[in-house]
N, C-alpha and C positions, 0 to 999 in steps of 0.2 A: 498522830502521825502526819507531819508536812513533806516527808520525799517523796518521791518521785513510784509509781508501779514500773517495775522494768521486766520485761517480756524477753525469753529467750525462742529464739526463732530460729530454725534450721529449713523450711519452705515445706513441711512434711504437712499434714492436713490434724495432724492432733498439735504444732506448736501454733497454728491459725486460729483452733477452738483455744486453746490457751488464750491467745492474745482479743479473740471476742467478749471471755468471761475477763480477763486483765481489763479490757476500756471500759467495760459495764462497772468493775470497780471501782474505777480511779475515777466516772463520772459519779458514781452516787458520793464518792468522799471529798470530791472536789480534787484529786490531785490528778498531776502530770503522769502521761506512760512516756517512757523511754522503750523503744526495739531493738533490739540487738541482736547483729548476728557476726558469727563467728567466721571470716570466710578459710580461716585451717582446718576448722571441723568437720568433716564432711558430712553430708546427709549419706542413708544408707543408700538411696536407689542416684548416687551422682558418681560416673566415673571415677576412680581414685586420681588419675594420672590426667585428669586438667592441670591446664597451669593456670598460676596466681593470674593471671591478668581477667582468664575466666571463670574463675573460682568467685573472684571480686567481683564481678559482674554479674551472676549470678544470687551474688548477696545481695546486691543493690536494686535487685529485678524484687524478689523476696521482700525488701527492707521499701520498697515503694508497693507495690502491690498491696503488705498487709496495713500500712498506711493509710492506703485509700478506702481502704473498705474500712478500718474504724472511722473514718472522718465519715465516710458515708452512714453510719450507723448513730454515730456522735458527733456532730457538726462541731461545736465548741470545744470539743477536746483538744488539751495541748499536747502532742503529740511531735517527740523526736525522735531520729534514727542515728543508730552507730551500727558501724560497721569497721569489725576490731580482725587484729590477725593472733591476739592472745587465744590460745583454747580456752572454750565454752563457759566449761566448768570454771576456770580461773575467772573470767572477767564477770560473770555473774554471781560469785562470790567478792569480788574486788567491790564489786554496784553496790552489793550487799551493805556494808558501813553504812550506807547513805540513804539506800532507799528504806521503803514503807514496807515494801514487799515482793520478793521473786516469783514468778509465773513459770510454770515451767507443764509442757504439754507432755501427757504418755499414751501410747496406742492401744487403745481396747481391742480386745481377742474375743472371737467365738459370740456366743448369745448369752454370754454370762457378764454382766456388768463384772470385769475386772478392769486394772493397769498392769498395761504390760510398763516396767519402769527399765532403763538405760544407764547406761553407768553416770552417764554424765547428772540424770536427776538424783539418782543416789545421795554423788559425792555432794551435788549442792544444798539438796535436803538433809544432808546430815552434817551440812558443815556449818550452812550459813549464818551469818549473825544479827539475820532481821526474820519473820516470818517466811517462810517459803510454802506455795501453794503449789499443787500438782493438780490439773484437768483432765480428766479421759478425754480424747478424741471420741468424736463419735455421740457426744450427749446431747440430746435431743433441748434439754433445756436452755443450754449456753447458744447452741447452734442456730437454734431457729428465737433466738434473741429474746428469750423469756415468753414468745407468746405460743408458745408448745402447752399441751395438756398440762403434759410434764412437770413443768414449773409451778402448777398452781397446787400440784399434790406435795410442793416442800415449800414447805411453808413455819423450819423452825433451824437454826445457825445448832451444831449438838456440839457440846465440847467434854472430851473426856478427862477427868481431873484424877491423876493417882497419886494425889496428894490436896489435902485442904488447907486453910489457915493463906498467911502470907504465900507459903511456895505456891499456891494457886494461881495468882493474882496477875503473872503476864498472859497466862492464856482464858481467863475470865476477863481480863480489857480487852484483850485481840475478840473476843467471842461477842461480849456486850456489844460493843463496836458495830460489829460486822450485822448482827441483829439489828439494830436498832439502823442503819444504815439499810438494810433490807423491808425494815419492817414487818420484821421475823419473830416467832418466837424463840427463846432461849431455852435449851433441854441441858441441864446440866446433871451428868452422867460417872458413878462410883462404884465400882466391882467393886465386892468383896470376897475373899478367898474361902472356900471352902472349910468350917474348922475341922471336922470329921473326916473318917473315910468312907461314912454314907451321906450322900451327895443332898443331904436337906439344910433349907435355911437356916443360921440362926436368927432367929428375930428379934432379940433383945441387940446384935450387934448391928443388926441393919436401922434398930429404931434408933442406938446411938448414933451411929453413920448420919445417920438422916438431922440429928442436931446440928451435929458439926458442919454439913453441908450447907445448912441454911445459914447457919450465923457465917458461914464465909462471903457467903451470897447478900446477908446483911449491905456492906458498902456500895457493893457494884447495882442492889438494886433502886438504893435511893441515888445515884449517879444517874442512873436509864430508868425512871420510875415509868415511861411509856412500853418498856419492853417485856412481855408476858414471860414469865417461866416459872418451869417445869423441874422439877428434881427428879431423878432416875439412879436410885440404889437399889442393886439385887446384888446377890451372892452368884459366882460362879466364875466361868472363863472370862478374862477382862477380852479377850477379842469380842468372844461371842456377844458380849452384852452391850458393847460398844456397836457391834454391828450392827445388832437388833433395834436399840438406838436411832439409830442413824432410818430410819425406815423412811421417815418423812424429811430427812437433811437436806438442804442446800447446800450446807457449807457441812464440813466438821474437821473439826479444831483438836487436835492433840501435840501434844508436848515434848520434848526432845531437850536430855540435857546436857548444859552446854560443856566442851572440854576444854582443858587449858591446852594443848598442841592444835594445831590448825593442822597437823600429818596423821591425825587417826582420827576417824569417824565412828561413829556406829548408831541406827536407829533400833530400837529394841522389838522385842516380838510383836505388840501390841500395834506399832507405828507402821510395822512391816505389814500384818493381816490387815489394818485399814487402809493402805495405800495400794495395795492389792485387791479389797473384796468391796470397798466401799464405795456405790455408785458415785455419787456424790464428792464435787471438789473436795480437796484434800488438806488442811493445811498446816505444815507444821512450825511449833511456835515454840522458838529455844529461850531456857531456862533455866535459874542456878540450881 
């Protein structure tokens, strides 16, 4: 990946922790962040009925602010700012072609690690055509700049795979990646479906599962031969096991696949309970 991390930014305090976790990435991989904000789109807590000239102003107060505080965090970062009159969702999908990666912030609720998600993360997570990552507002890890408790308790990149062989192989390079770039371990992670209607294992399909998993695993691990992992095949709810999963995540990595209209999206149930229930950045990685 040589494009660019591009950060969507609306001045709310979860698109900030977004764009903390976005500089943290684009320095460990060596690329450029772009910032971007929309000034049509409005934040929820900004008057509707400014006019463009302070709407823009507004943006540019936003687009300098969150700036300065990556430079202060990241002194060598190259770091650029737009500031578009296109909506949100559109010009972060237009980015999308080009860049490495979308960033997009969502607002944690209550004392329960969820994402509250927006229409606009939605349309972009379901549409985009490069990985797109979602950040809870509010995480203690990204927030307080990796040196929280927090961070030291994740300590593995989880990627869920509902499918092995070739079709695996974009979101095990996004996963490898991100690991070995972290200095993470790698949990690579296979529901299997119940075959009964009494809710026990089969173990002869889990010990199969478990071949196929590794020889998939075969390429990518002489690729990252520094990066430890881990395989994770049980039987049962793919949410649940992917949640469970996820206990020690930094990152986790699942899959979305791609359509031929750029006019219909849809993430599936699996995509929806992780971007909902899963502490832990979110990211998702379109495929054929």
């Amino acid at each position: 990946m040589t494009g660019p991390v591009v950060v969507g930014l609306d001045g709310s305090p979860a698109s900030m922790t977004a764009a903390w976790w976005a500089a943290r990435e684009a320095a460990d991989r060596r690329l450029p962040v772009v910032l971007l904000h929309s000034w049509t789109t409005q934040p929820l807590d900004v008057p509707i009925r400014q006019e463009a000239h302070t709407k823009q102003r507004y943006g540019q107060d936003v687009l300098q602010r969150t700036e300065a505080e990556l430079l202060h965090r990241h002194g060598e970062l190259d770091v650029t700012t737009e500031l578009v009159s296109a909506p949100a969702a559109q010009a972060l999908l237009k980015h999308g072609a080009s860049a490495s990666l979308l960033v997009l912030g969502s607002r944690g609720f209550g004392s329960v690690a969820s994402f509250l998600l927006g229409s606009i993360s939605l349309h972009v997570l379901g549409l985009a055509p490069c990985p797109a990552v979602a950040v809870r507002a509010g995480d203690p890890a990204v927030e307080a700049g990796w040196a929280h408790p927090a961070a030291a308790e994740r300590d593995e990149v989880v990627v869920g795979l509902q499918e092995t062989r070739v079709a695996a192989d974009p979101l095990l390079g996004f996963a490898f990646t991100a690991a070995a770039a972290r200095g993470a371990r790698l949990r690579a992670v296979r529901a299997l479906p119940l075959t009964s209607l009494v809710p026990l294992p089969d173990e002869d399909l889990e010990v199969e599962e478990r071949v196929r998993l590794a020889e998939t695993l075969v390429p990518w691990r002489d690729k990252f031969p520094d990066v430890p992992v881990t395989q994770h095949v049980a039987t049962g709810p793919a949410a649940q096991i992917l949640l469970t999963a996820c206990a020690r995540g930094c990152l986790a990595v699942i899959g979305r696949k791609t359509h031929p209209s750029q006019l219909t999206w849809k993430l599936g149930p699996v995509a929806h309970a992780a971007l909902h229930h899963v502490p832990c950045p979110i990211a998702v990685v379109p495929h054929d």
